[in-house]
MDTraj code that builds the backbone (N, CA, C; nanometers):
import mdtraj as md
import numpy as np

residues = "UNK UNK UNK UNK UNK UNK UNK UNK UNK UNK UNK UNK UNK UNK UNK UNK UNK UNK UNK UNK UNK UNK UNK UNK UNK UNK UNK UNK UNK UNK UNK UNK UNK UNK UNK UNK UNK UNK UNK UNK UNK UNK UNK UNK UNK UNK UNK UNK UNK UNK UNK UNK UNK UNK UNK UNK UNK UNK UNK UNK UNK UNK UNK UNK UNK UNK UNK UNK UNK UNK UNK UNK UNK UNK UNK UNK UNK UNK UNK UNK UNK UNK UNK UNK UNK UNK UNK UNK UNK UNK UNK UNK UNK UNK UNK UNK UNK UNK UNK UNK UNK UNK UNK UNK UNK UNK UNK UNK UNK UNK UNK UNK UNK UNK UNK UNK UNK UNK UNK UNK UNK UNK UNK UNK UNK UNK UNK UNK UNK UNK UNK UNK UNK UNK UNK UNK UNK UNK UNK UNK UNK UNK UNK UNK UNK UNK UNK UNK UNK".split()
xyz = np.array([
    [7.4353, 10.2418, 13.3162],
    [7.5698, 10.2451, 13.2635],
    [7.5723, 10.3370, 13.1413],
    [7.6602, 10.4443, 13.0993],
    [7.7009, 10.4920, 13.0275],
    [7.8258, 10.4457, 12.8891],
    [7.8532, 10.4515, 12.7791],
    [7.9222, 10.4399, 12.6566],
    [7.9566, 10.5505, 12.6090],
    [8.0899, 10.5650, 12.5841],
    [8.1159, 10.6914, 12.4797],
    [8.1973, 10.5953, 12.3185],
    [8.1382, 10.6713, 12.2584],
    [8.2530, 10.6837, 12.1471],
    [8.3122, 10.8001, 12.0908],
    [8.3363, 10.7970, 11.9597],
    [8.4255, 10.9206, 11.8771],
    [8.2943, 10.9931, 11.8411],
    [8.2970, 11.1454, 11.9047],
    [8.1778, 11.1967, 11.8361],
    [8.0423, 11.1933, 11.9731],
    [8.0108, 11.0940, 12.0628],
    [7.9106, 11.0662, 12.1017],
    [7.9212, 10.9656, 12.2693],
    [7.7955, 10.9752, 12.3412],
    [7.7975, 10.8773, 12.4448],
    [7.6153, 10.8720, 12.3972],
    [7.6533, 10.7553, 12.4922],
    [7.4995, 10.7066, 12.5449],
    [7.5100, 10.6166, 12.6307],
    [7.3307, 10.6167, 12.6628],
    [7.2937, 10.5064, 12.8253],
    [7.2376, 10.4216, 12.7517],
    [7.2223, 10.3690, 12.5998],
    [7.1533, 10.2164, 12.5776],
    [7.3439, 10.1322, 12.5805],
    [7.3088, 10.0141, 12.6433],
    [7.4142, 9.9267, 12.6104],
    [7.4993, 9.8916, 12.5134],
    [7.6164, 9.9094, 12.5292],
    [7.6890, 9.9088, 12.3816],
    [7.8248, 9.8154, 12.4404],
    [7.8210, 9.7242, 12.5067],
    [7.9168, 9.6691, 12.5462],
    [7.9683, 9.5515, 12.4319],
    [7.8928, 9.5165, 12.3464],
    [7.8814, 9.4028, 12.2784],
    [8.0038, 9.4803, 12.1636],
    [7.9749, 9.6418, 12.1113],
    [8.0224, 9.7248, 12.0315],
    [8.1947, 9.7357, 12.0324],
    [8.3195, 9.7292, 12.0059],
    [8.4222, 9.7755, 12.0352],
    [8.4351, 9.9052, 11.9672],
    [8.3628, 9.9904, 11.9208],
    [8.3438, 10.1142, 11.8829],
    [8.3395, 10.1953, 12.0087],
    [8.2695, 10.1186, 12.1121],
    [8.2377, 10.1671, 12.2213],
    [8.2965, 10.1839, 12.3323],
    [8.2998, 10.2640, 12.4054],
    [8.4327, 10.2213, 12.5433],
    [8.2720, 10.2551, 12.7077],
    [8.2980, 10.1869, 12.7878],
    [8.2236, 10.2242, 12.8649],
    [8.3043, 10.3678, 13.0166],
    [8.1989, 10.4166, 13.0307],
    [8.2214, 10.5670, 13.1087],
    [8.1790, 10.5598, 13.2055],
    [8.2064, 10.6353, 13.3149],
    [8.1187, 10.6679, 13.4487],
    [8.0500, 10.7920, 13.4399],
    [7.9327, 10.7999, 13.5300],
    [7.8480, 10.9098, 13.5491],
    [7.8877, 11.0604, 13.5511],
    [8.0486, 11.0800, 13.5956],
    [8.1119, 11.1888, 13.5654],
    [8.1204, 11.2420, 13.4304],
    [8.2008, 11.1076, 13.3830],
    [8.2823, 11.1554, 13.2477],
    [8.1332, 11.1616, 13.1759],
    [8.0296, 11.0716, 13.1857],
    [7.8843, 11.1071, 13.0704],
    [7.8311, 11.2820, 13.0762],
    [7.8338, 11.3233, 13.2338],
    [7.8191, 11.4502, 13.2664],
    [7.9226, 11.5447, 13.1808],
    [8.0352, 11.5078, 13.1678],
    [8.1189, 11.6187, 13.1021],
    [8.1004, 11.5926, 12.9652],
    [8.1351, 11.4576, 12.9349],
    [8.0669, 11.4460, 12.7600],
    [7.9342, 11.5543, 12.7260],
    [7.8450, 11.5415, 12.7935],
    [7.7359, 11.6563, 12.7669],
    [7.7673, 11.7729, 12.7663],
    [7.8424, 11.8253, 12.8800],
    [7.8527, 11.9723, 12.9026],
    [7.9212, 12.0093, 12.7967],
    [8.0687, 11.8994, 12.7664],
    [8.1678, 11.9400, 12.6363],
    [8.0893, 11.9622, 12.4739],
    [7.9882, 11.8282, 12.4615],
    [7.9625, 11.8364, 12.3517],
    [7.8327, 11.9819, 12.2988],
    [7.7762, 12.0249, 12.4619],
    [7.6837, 12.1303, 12.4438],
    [7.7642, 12.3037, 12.4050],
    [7.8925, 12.2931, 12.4799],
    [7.9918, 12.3851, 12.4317],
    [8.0687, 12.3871, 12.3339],
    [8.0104, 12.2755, 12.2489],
    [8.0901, 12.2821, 12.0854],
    [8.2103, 12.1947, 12.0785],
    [8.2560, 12.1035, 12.1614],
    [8.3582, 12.0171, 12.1928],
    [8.2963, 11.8633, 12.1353],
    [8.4111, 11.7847, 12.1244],
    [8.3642, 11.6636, 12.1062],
    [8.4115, 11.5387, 12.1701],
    [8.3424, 11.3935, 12.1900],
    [8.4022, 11.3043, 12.2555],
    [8.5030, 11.2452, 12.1740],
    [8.6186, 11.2215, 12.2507],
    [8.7071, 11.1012, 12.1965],
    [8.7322, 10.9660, 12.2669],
    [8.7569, 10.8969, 12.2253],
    [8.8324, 10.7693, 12.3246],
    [8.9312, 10.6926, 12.2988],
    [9.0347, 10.7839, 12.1103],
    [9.1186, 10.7530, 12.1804],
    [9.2354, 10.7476, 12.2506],
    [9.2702, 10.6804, 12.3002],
    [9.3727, 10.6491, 12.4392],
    [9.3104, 10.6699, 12.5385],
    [9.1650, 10.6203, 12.5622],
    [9.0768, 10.6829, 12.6597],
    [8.9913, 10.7562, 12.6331],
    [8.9046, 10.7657, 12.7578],
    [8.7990, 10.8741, 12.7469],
    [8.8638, 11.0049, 12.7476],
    [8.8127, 11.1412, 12.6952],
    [8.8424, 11.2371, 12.6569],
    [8.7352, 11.3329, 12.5973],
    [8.7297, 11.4668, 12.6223],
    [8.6254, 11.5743, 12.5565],
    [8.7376, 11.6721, 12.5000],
    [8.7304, 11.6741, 12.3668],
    [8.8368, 11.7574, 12.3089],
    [8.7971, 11.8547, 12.2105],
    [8.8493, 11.9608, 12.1765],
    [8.7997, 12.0855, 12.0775],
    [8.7989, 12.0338, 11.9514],
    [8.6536, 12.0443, 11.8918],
    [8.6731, 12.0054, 11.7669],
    [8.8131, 12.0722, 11.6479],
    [8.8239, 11.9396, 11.5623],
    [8.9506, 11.9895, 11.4632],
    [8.9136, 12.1199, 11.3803],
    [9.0168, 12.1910, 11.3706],
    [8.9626, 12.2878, 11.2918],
    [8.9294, 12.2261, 11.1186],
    [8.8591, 12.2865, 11.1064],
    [8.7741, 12.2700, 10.9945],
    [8.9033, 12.2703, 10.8418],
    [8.8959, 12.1444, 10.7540],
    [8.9938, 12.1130, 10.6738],
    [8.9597, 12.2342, 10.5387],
    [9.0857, 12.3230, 10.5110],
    [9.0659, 12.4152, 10.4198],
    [9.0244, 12.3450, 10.2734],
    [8.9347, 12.4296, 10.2370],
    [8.9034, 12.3517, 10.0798],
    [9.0439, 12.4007, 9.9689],
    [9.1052, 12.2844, 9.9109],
    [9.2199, 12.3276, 9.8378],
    [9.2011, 12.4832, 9.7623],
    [9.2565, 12.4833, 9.7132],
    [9.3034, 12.6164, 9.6006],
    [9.1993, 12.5389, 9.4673],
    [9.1310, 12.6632, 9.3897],
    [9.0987, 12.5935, 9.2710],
    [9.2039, 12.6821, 9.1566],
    [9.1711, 12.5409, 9.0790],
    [9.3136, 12.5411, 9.0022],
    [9.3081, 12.6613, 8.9336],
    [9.4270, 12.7659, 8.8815],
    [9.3867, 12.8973, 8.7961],
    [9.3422, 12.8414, 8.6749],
    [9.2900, 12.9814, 8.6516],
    [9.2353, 12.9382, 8.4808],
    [9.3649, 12.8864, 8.4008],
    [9.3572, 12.8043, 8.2630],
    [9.4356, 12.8365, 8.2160],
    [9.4896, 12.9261, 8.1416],
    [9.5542, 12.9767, 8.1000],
    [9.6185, 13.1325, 8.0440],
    [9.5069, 13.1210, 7.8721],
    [9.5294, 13.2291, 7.8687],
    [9.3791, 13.2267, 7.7225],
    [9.4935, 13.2806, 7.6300],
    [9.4935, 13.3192, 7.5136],
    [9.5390, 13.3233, 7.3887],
    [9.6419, 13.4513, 7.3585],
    [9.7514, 13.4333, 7.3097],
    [9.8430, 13.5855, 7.3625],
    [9.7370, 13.7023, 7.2785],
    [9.7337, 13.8106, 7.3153],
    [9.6834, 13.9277, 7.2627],
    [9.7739, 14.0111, 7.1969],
    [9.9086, 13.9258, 7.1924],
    [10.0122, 14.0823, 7.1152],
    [10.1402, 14.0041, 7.0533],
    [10.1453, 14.0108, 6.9252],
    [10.2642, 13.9439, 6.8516],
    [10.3330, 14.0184, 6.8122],
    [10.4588, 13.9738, 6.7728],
    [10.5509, 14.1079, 6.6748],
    [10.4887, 14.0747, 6.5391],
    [10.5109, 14.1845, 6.4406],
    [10.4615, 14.1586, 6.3346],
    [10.5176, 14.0511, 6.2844],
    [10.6813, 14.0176, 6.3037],
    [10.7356, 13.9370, 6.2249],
    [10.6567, 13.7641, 6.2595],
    [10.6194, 13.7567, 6.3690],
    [10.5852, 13.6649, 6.4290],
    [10.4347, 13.6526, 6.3532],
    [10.3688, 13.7902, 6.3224],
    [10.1935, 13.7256, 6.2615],
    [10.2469, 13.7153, 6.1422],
    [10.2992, 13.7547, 6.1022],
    [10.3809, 13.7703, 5.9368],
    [10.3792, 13.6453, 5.8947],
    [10.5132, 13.5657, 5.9564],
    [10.5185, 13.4226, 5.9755],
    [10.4112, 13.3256, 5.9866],
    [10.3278, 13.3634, 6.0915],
    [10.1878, 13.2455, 6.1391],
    [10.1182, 13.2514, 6.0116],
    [10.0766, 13.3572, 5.9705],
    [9.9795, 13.3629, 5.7914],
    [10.0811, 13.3493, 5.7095],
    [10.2020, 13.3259, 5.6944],
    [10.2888, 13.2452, 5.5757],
    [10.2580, 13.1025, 5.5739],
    [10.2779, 13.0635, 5.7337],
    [10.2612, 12.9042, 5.7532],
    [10.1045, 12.8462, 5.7172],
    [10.0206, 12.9428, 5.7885],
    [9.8549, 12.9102, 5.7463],
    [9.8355, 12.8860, 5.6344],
    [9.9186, 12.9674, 5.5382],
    [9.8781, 12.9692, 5.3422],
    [9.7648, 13.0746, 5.3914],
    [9.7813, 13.2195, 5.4404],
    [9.6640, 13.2856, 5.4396],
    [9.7926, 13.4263, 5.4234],
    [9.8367, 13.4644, 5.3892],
    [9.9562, 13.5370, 5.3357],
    [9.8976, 13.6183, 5.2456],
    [9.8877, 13.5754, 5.0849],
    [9.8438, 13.5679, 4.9926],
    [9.6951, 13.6511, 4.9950],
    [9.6283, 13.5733, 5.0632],
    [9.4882, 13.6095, 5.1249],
    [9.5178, 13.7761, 5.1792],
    [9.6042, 13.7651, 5.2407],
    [9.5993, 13.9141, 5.2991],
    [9.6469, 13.9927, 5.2489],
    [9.7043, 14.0068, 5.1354],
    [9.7979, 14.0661, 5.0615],
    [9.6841, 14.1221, 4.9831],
    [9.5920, 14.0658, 4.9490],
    [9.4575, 14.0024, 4.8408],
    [9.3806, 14.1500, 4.8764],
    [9.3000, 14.1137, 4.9963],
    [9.2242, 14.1802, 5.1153],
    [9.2924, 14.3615, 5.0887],
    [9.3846, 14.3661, 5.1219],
    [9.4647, 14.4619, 5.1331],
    [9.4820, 14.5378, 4.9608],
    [9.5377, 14.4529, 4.9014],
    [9.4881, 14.5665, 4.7663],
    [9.3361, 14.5995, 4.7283],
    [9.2768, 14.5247, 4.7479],
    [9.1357, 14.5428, 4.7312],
    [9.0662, 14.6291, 4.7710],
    [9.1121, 14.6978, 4.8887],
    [9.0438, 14.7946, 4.9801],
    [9.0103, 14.9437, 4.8788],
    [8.8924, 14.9802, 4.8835],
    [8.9107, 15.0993, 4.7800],
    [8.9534, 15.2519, 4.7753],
    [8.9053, 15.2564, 4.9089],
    [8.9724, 15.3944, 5.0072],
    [9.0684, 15.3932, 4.9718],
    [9.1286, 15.5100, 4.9535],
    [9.2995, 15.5222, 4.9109],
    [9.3485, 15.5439, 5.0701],
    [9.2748, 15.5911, 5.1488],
    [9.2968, 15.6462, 5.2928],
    [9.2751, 15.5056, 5.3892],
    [9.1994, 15.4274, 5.3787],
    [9.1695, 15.2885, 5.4110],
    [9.2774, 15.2088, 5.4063],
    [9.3159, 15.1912, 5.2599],
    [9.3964, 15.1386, 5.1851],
    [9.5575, 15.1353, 5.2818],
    [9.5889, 15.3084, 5.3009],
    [9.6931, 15.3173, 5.3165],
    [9.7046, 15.2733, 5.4951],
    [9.6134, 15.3151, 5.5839],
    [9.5796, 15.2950, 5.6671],
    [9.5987, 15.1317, 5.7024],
    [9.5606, 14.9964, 5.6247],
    [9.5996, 14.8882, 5.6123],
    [9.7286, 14.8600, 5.6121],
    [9.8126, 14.9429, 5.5113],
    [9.9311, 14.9186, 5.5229],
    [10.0017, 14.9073, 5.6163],
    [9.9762, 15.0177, 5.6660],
    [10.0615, 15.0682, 5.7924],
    [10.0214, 14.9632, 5.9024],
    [9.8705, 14.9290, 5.9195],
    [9.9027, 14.8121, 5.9882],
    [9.9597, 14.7356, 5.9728],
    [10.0010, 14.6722, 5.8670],
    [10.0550, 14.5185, 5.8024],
    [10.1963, 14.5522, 5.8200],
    [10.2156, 14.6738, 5.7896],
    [10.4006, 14.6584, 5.7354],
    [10.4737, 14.7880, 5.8830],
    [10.3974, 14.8382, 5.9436],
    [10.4962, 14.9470, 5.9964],
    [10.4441, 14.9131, 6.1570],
    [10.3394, 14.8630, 6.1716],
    [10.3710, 14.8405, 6.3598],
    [10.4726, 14.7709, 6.3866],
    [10.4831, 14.7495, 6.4867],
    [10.5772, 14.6417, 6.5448],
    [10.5430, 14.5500, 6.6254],
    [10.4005, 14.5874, 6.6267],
    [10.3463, 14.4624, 6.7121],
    [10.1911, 14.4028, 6.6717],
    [10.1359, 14.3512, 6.6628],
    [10.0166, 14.3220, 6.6476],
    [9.9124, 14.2490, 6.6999],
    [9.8267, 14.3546, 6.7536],
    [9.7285, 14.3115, 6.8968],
    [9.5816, 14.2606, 6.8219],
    [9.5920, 14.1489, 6.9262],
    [9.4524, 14.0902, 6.8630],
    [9.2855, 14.1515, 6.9507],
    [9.3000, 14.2831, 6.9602],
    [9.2091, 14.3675, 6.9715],
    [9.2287, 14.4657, 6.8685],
    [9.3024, 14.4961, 6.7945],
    [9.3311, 14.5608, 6.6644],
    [9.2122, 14.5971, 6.5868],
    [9.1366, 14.7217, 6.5158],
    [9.0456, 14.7341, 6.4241],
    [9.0407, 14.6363, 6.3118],
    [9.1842, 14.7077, 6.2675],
    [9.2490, 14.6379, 6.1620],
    [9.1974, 14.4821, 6.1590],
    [9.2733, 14.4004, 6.2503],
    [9.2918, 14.2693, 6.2354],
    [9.1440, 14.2220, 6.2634],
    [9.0258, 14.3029, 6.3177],
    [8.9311, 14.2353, 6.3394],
    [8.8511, 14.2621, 6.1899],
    [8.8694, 14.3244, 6.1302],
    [8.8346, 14.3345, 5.9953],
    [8.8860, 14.2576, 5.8831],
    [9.0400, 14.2446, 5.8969],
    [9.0358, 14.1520, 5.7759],
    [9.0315, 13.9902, 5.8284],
    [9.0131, 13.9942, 5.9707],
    [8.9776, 13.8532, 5.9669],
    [8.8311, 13.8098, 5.9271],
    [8.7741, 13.8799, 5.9886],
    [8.6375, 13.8749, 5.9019],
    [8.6234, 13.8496, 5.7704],
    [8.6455, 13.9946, 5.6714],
    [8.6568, 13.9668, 5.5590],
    [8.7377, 13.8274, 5.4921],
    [8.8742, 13.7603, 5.5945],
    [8.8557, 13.6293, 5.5196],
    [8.8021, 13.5030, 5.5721],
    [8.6802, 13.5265, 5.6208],
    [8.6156, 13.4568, 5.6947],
    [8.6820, 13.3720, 5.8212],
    [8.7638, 13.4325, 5.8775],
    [8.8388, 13.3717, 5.9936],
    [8.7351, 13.3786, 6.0969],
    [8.7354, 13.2712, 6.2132],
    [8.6842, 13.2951, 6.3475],
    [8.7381, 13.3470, 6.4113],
    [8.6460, 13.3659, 6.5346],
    [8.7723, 13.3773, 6.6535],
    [8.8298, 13.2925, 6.7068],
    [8.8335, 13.1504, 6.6818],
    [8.8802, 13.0497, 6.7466],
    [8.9906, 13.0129, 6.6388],
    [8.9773, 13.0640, 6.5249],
    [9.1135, 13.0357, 6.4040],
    [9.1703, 13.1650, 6.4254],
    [9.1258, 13.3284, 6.4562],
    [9.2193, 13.3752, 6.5201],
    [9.3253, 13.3702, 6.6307],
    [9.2222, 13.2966, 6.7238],
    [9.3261, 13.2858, 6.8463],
    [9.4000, 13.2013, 6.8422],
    [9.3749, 13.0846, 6.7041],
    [9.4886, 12.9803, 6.6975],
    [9.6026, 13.0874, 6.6568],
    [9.6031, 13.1370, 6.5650],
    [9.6904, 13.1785, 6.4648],
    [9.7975, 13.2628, 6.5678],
    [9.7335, 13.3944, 6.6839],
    [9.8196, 13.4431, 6.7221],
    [9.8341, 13.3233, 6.8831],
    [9.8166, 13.1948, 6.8662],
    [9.9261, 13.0945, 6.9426],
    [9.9953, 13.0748, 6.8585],
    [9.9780, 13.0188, 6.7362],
    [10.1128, 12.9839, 6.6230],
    [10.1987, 13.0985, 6.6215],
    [10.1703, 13.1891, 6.6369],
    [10.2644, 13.3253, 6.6141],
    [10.3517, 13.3160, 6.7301],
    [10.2849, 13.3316, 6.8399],
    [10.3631, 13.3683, 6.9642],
    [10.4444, 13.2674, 6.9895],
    [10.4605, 13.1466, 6.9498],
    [10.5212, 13.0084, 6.9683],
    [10.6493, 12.9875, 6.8237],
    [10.6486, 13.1194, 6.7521],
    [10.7489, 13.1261, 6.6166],
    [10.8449, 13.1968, 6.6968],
    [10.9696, 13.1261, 6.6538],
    [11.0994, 13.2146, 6.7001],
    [11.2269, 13.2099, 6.5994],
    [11.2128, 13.3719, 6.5210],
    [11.3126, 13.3667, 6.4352],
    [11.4304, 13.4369, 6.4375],
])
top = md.Topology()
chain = top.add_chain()
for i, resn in enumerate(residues, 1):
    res = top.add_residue(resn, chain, resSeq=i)
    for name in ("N", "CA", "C"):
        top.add_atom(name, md.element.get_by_symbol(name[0]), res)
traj = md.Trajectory(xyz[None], top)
């Protein structure tokens, strides 16, 4: 006597099993042939040799989340180092510079772009010089980009 289940048959006894459904010598013959051609047994609503399911897609992985804006208006970094109390500080930084060509060169960053990118020479210098990170930079231009005046 033959048994199939989901997936499988066999000739040890499985009558005791309700997992199990019992088969005839045909259907055990095609269970083989199906399951040797990449098919599989079912039973239910009966015996049956059916194409395996296609294979369940692995979801989407989630996007990164978005990383830190790279470009503020000035008025907007202007603002974020008013609110920081680091204003002052930069104002500081900025006369200090001794280059008159440096000097003026600062300015023009601070007061005449219109935008201010946090790949900037500029800004990677005087954050340094006031001991800023990059992780208190990239706060600062989120506080910026999140100011609306």
């Amino acid at each position: 006597m033959a048994y199939a289940t989901a997936g499988g048959v066999s000739r040890a006894d499985m009558s005791d099993d309700p997992a199990w459904i019992e088969i005839d010598e045909d259907q055990y013959a095609q269970a083989l042939a199906g399951m040797a051609a990449g098919k599989q047994v079912s039973i239910d609503g009966g015996f049956a040799v059916v194409d395996q399911p296609a294979p369940e897609e692995p979801p989407a992985p989630e996007p990164d989340p978005p990383g830190p804006p790279t470009v503020v208006t000035r008025a907007q970094g202007k603002a974020a180092l008013i609110q920081a109390g680091l204003w002052d500080d930069v104002l500081a930084y900025v006369d200090a510079i001794t280059d008159p060509t440096q000097q003026a060169l600062a300015r023009v960053a601070l007061d005449d772009t219109t935008e201010w990118r946090r790949d900037s020479p500029f800004l990677a210098t005087a954050a340094a010089a006031l001991g800023l990170t990059d992780q208190q930079l990239d706060d600062l231009f989120v506080a910026a980009a999140a100011i609306v005046l």
